[in-house]
Legacy VTK file of the C-alpha trace (Angstrom):
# vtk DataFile Version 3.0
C-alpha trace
ASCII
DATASET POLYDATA
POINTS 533 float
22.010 107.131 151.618
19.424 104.786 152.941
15.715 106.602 153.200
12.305 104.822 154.818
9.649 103.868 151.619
12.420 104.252 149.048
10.881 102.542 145.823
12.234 99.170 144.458
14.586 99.562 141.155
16.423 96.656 138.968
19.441 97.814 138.195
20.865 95.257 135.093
23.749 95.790 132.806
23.943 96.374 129.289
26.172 94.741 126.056
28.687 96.915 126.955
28.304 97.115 130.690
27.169 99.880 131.230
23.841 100.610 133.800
20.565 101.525 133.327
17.227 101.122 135.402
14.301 99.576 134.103
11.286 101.576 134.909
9.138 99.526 137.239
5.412 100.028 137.737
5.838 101.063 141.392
8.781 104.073 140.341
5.950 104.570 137.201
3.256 105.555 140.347
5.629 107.443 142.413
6.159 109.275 139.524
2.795 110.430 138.722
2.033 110.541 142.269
4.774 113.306 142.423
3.941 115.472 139.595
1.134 113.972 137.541
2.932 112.308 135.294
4.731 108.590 134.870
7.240 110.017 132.343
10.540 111.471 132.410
9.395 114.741 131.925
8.084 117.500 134.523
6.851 120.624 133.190
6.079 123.314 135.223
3.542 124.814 133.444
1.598 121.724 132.087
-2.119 121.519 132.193
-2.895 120.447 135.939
-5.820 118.679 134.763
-5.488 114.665 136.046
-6.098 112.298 133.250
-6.542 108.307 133.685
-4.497 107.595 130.509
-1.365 108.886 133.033
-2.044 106.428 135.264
-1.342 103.369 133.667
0.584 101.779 136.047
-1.648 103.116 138.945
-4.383 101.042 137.145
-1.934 97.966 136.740
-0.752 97.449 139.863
-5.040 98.286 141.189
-5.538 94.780 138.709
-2.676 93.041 139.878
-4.229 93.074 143.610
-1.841 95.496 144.938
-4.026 98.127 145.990
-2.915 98.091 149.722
0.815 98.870 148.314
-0.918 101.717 146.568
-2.690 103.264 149.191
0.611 103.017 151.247
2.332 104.945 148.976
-0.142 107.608 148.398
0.291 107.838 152.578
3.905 107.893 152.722
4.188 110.967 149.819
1.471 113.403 151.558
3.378 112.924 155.425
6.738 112.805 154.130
5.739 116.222 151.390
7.060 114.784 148.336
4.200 115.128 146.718
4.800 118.706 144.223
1.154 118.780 143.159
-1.432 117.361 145.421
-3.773 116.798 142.606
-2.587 113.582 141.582
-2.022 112.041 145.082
-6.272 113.116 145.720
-6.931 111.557 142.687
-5.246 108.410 143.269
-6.738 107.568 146.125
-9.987 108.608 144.568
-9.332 105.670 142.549
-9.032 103.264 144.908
-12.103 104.123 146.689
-13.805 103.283 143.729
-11.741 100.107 143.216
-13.883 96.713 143.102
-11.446 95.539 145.427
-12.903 95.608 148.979
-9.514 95.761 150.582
-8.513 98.666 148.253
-11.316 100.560 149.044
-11.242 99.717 152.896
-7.058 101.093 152.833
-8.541 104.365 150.926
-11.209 105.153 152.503
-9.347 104.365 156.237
-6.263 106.917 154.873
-8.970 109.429 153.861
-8.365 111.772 156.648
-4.679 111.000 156.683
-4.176 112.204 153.132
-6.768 115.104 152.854
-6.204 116.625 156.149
-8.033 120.341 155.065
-11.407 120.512 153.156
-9.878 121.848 150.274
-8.528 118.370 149.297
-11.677 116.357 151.101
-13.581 118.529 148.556
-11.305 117.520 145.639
-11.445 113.936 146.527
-15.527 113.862 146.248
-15.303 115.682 142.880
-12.682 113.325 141.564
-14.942 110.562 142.808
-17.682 112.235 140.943
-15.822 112.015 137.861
-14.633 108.655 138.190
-17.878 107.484 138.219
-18.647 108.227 135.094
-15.728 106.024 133.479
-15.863 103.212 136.275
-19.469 102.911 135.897
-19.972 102.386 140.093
-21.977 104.879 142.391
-20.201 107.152 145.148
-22.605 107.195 148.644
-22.315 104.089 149.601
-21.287 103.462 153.011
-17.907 103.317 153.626
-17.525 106.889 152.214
-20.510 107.839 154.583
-18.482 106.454 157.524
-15.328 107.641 156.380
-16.366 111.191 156.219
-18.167 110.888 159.178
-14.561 110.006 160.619
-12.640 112.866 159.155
-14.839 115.567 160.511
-15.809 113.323 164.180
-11.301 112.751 164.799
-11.145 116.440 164.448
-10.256 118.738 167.350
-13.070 121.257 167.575
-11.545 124.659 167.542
-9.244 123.298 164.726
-13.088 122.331 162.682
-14.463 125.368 163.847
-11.688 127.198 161.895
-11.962 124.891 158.876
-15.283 125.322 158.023
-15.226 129.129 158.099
-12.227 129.519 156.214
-12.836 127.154 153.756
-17.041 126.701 153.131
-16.798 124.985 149.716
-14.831 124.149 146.531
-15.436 122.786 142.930
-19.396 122.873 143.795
-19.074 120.797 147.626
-19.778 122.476 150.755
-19.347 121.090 154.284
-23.291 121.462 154.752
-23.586 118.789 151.143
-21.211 116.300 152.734
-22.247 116.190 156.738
-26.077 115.743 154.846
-25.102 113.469 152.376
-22.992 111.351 154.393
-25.384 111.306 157.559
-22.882 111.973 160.194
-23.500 111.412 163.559
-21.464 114.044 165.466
-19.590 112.056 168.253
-19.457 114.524 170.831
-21.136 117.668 171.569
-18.840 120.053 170.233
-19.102 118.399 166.380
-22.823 118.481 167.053
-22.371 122.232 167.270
-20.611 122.593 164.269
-22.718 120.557 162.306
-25.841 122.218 163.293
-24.561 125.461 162.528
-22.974 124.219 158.856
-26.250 122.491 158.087
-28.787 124.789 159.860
-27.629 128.343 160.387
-26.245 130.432 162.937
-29.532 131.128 164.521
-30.902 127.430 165.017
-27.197 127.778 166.796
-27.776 130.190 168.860
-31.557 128.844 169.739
-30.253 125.336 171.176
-27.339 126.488 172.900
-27.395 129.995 174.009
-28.408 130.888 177.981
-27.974 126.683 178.566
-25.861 124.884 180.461
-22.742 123.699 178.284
-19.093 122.094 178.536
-15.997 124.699 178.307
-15.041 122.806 174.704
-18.646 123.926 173.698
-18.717 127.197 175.265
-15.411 127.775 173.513
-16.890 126.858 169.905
-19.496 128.788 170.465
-18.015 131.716 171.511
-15.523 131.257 168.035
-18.540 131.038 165.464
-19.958 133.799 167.565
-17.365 136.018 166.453
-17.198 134.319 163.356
-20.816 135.530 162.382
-20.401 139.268 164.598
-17.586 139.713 161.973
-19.324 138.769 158.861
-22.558 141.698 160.195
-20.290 144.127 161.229
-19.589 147.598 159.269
-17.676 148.861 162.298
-14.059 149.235 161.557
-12.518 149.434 164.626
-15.049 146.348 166.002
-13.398 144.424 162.833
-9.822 144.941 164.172
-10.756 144.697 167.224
-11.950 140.815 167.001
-9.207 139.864 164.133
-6.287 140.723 166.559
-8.606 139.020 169.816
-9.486 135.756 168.142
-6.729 135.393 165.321
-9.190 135.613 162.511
-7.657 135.420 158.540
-8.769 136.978 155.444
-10.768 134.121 154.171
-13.311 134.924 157.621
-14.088 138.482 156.416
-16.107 139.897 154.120
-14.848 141.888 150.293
-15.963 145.340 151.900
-13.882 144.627 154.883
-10.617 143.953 152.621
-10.897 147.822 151.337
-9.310 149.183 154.729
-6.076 149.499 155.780
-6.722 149.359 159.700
-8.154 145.923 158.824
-4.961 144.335 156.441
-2.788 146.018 159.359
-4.353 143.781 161.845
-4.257 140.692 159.895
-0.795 141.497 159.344
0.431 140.443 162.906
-1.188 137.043 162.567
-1.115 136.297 158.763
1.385 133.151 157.755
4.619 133.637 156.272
3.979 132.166 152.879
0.747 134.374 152.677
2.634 137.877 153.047
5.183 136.953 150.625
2.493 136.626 148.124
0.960 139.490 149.701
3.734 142.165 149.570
3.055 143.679 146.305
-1.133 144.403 146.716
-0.288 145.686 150.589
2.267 148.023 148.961
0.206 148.943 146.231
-3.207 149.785 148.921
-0.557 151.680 150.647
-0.865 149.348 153.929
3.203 149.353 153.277
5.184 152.576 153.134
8.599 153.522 153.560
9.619 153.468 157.235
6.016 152.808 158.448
5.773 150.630 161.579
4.008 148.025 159.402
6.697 147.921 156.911
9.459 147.572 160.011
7.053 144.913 160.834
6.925 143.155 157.804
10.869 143.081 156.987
11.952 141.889 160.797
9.152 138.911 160.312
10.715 138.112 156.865
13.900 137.989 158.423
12.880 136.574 161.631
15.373 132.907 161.682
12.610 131.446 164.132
9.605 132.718 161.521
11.428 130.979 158.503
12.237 127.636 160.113
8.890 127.888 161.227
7.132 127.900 158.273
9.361 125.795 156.476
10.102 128.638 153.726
12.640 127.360 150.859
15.427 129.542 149.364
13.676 129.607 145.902
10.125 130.512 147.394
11.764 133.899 148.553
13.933 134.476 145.364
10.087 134.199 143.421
8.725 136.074 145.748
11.660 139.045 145.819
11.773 139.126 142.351
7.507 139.466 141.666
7.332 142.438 144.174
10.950 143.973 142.445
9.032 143.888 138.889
6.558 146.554 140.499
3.318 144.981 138.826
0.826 142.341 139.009
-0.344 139.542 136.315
-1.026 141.278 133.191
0.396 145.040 134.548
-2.114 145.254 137.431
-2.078 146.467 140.228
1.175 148.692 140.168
3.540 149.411 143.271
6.855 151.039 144.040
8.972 148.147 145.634
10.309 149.412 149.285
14.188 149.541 149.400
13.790 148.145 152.566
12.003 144.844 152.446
13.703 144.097 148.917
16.660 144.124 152.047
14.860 142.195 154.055
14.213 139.299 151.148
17.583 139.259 150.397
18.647 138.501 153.723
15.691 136.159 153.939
17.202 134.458 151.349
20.410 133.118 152.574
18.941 132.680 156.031
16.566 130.203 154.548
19.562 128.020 153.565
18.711 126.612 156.916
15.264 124.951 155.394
17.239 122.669 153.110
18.580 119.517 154.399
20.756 117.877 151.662
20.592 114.869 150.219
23.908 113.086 151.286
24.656 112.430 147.173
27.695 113.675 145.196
26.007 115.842 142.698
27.616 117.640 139.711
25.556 121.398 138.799
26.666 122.305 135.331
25.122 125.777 133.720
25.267 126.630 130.284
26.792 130.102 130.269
25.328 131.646 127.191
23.536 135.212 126.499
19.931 133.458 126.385
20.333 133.562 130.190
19.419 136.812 130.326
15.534 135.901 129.480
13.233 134.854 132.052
11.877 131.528 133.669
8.083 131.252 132.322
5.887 132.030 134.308
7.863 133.637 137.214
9.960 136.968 137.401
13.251 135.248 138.161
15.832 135.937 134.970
17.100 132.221 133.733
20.552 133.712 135.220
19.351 134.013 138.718
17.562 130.521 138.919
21.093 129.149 137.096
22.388 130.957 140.040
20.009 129.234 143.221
20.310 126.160 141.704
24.107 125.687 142.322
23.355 127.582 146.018
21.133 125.981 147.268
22.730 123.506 149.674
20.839 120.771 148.760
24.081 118.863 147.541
26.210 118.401 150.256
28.920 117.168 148.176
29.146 119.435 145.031
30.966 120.386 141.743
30.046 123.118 140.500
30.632 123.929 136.252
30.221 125.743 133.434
30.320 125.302 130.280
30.504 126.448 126.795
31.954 126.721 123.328
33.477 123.175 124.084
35.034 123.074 127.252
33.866 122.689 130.902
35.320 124.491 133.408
35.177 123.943 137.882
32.612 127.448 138.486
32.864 128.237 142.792
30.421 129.250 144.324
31.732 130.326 147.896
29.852 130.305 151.373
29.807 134.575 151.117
28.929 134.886 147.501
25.637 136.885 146.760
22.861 135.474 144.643
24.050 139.102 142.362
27.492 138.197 142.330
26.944 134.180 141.358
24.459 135.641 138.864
26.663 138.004 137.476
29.373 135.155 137.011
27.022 132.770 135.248
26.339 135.298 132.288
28.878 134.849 129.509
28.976 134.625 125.871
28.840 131.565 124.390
28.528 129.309 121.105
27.272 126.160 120.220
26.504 124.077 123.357
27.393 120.442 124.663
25.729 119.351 126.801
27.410 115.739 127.482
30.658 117.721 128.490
29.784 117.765 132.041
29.652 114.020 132.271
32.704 113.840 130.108
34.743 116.072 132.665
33.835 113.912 135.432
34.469 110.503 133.974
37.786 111.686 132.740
38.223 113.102 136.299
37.889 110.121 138.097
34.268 111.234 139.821
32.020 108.987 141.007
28.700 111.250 140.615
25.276 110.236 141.795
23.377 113.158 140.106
24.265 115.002 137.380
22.351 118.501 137.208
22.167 120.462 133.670
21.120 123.321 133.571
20.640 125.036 130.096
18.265 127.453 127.954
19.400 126.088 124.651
18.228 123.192 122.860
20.410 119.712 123.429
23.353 119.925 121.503
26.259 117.230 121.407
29.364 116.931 119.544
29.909 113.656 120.351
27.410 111.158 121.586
24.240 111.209 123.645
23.492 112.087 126.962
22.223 108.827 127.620
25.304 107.422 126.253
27.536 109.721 127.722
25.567 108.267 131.305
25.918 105.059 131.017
29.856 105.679 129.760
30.337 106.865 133.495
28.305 104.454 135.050
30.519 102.240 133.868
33.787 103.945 134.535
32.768 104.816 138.038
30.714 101.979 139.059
27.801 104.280 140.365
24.373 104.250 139.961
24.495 107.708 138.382
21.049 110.026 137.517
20.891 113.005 135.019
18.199 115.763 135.559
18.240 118.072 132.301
16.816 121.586 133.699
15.591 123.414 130.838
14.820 126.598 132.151
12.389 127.753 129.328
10.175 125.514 127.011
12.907 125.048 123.938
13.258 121.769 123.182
15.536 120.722 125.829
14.349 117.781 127.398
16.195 113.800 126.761
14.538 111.698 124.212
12.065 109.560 125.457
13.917 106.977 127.360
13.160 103.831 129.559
15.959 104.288 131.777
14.471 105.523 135.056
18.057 107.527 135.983
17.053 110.122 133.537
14.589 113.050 133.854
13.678 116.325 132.195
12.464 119.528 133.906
10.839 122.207 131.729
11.138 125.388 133.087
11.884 125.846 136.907
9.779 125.819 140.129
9.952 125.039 143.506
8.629 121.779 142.737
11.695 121.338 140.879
13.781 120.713 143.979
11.705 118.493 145.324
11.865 116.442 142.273
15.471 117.027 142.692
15.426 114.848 145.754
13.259 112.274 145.107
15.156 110.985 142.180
18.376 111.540 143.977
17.127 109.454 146.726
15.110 106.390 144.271
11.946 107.860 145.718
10.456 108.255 141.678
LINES 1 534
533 0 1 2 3 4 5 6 7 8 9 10 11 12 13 14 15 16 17 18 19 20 21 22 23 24 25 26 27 28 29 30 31 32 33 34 35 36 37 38 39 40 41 42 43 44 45 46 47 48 49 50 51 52 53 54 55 56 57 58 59 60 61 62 63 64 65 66 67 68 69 70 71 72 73 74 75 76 77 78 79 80 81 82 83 84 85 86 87 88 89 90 91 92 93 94 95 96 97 98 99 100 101 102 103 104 105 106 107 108 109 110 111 112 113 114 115 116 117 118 119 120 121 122 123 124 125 126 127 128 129 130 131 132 133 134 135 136 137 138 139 140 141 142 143 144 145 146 147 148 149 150 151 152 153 154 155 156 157 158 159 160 161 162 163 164 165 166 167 168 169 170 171 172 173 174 175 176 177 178 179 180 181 182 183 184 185 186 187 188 189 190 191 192 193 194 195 196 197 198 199 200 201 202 203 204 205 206 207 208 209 210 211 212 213 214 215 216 217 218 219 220 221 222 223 224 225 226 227 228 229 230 231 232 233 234 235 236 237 238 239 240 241 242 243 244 245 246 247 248 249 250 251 252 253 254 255 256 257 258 259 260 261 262 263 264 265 266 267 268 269 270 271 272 273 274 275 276 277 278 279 280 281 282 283 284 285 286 287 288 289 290 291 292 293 294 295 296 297 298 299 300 301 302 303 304 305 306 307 308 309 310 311 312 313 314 315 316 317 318 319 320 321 322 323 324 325 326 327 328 329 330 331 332 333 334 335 336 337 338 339 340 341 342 343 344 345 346 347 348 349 350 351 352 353 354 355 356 357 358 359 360 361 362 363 364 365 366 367 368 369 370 371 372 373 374 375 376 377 378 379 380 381 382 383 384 385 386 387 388 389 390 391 392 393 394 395 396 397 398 399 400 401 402 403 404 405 406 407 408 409 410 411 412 413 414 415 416 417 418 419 420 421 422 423 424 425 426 427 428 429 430 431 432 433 434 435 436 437 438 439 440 441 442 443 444 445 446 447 448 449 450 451 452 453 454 455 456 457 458 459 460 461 462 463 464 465 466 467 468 469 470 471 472 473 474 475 476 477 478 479 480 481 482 483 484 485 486 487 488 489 490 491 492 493 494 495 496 497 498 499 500 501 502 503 504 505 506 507 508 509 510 511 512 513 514 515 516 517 518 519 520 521 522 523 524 525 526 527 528 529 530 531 532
């Protein structure tokens, strides 16, 4: 399948003829601009910290005067979402802001507000160029950041700033009032002018040059926002608080601690609060008792969960739900706190959200091959999650992101065709996947389908042993079928705990590892499928 901004691979031919890729620079920064990382391995519970040393060929193809090509690419992962960690795509183009290169830094600096559309990540950017200055040995106010921030918050839509800056005041040490001041914006209308008087100077030098006067509706309107805005944050009045939250769509991050103690006020920013939130949210709401069994919030909360229109809406994957069904099932926070009794009912709901949210997932267009290693050990859990190494075995092969699939299992030397039909449950596939097993192959997968006369694109293993093979690599075993079937095949080894599961260190850009299992996972899933790391 043919996709836009698809990186460039050679694909050459061995002694023996089979194929391999060679590991270009540009597949090297896709990589890293993807997870962090310009290796073959993702893990998803590796330090998030972003070091230069993994940017090697970010830094190579910066020397080689192909900084525009860079700056393109960090565009095309943050509109298209391939990007699992946003980290690493911030700190690239960090980089090339701070590249000696003027027409680096004028492509960065011009796809500032492209690629760090909320403050959160305009905040990360400054601190990575704060960082970088250190090692590159350049200064960071000059002034094509000045007029580049200037731009991001002058192109935004007022109401949308308005929002932004009282959700989200400051991060890693920045606040909006250190960069409109440092950067010496010039607000280009009179509705920025608003804003930035009252980020810089304070509600009441607000309220001094614009209230009783004579303004336009887009600066009544702001004002009238941060009027509630600042009414909220001086109010003790519960019923005011509710009140304004359900009038002007106000969210959490608007109201004070002492406000998040009542009920009355999470009720209200129930009705308004986005999908991905509540799912993280179900467990404390349960626990302050803002959920109870056949309350009209609860009712609320499963028909939302359910809701087809509020899941295509927010764009909710299949594995966000399972994570999120099986945190509030376990009945406890991190480290046993706080403690809840999971409600029959929106466990219900989750499940049903979870095979409605098939919808979300647009596949690929490969032929893939899932094979799960059947063994007891799936019976322990993904790190870091709640999800039993069964049940992610389980959404992996459901998922429809392979619209052409086989579907195996394997163990104690053979391989055998696993289905997984259109009205099997998540239990029932679950229930199938946990056998007992022996000493595991893991080439036997590739095996069956080269002896079957399958030409697969992607090869999915998913195990919770450490490689095992009776016969040759997997590497080998890959290139074997290459050659029989003549197509560019990729392998994806899904460990689904941290033992020693991952292929040897290989320069063949087909292969990857994944180290335990995350929604990020799928989306690595893809982009190798499609040649986009």
């Amino acid at each position: 399948m043919e996709t836009s901004g698809s990186t460039t691979s050679n694909h050459t031919l061995n002694s023996t003829g089979g194929g391999s890729w060679e590991i270009s620079d540009k597949a090297k920064l896709c990589r890293f601009l993807c997870y962090g990382s310009e290796g073959s391995l993702y893990n998803t519970r590796e330090d998030e910290r972003i070091r230069m040393e993994n940017a090697g060929a970010l830094l190579s193809m910066l020397q080689e005067s192909r900084g525009a090509e860079v700056v393109e690419e960090i565009k095309r992962f943050t509109q298209d979402g391939r990007a699992v960690r946003m980290g690493p795509t911030i700190f690239a183009l960090a980089l090339c802001s701070q590249h000696s290169e003027s027409n680096t830094r004028q492509a960065a600096f011009k796809a500032l507000k492209d690629v760090c559309c909320d403050p959160a990540h305009l905040f990360d950017f400054i601190q990575f160029k704060k960082e970088l200055k250190v090692d590159m040995k350049c200064g960071i106010w000059g002034r094509a950041l000045r007029r580049a921030l200037s731009d991001w918050y002058n192109d935004q839509d007022a109401m949308s700033l308005a929002a932004a800056v009282t959700k989200c005041k400051k991060r890693k040490g920045w606040s909006h009032q250190d960069l409109l001041r440092l950067s010496h914006t010039k607000p280009a209308k009179d509705a920025i002018a608003l804003i930035s008087k009252y980020v810089t100077k304070g509600w009441k030098e607000v309220q001094v040059a614009y209230e009783d006067k004579e303004n336009s509706e887009e600066v009544l309107s702001v004002f009238s926002y941060l009027e509630v805005v600042e009414k909220v944050k001086h109010s003790r009045d519960e019923t005011e608080v509710v009140t304004l939250i359900e009038e002007h769509k106000l969210e959490q991050e608007q109201l004070l601690t002492e406000h998040l103690k009542s009920n009355q006020i999470w009720s209200a920013l129930l009705k308004e609060m986005p999908l991905h939130s509540m799912l993280k949210m179900l467990g404390r709401l349960t626990f302050r008792k803002v959920l109870e069994p056949g309350s009209s919030q609860t009712h609320f909360v499963c028909d939302r969960i359910q809701s087809e229109t509020a899941l295509k809406k927010a764009k909710i994957h299949p594995f966000s739900i399972l994570l999120a069904s099986e945190n509030y099932k376990k009945g406890q926070g991190y480290q046993g706190k706080p403690k809840w009794e999971a409600d029959k009912s929106i466990l219900k709901a989750m499940d049903s959200a979870f095979y409605t949210s098939f919808m979300n997932v647009e596949p690929v267009g490969k032929c893939f091959v899932v094979a799960v290693d059947v063994s007891t050990s799936l019976t322990s859990v993904v790190p870091g999650t709640s999800v039993s190494t069964a049940a992610a075995a389980a959404a992996i092969t459901m998922v429809r992101l392979y619209q052409n699939t086989h579907v195996l299992v394997y163990s104690e030397g053979t391989v055998v065709p696993f289905s997984v039909s259109a009205d099997m449950t998540l239990k029932e596939a679950t229930d199938e996947l946990v056998k007992v097993s022996k000493r595991i192959d893991c080439t036997l997968p590739i095996t069956w389908a080269t002896e079957n006369g399958k030409a697969v694109d992607v090869f999915i293993i998913v195990t919770n042993n450490p490689l095992w093979t009776d016969t040759a690599s997997p590497v080998e075993s890959l290139k074997k079928h290459r050659e029989a079937s003549g197509a560019n095949s990729k392998l994806v080894m899904c460990g689904l705990t941290n033992i020693g599961n991952s292929i040897a260190h290989t320069e063949d850009r087909g292969l990857l590892s994944i180290s335990g299992f995350d929604l990020g996972a799928f989306s690595i899933i893809r982009n190798l499928a499609q040649d986009l790391i």
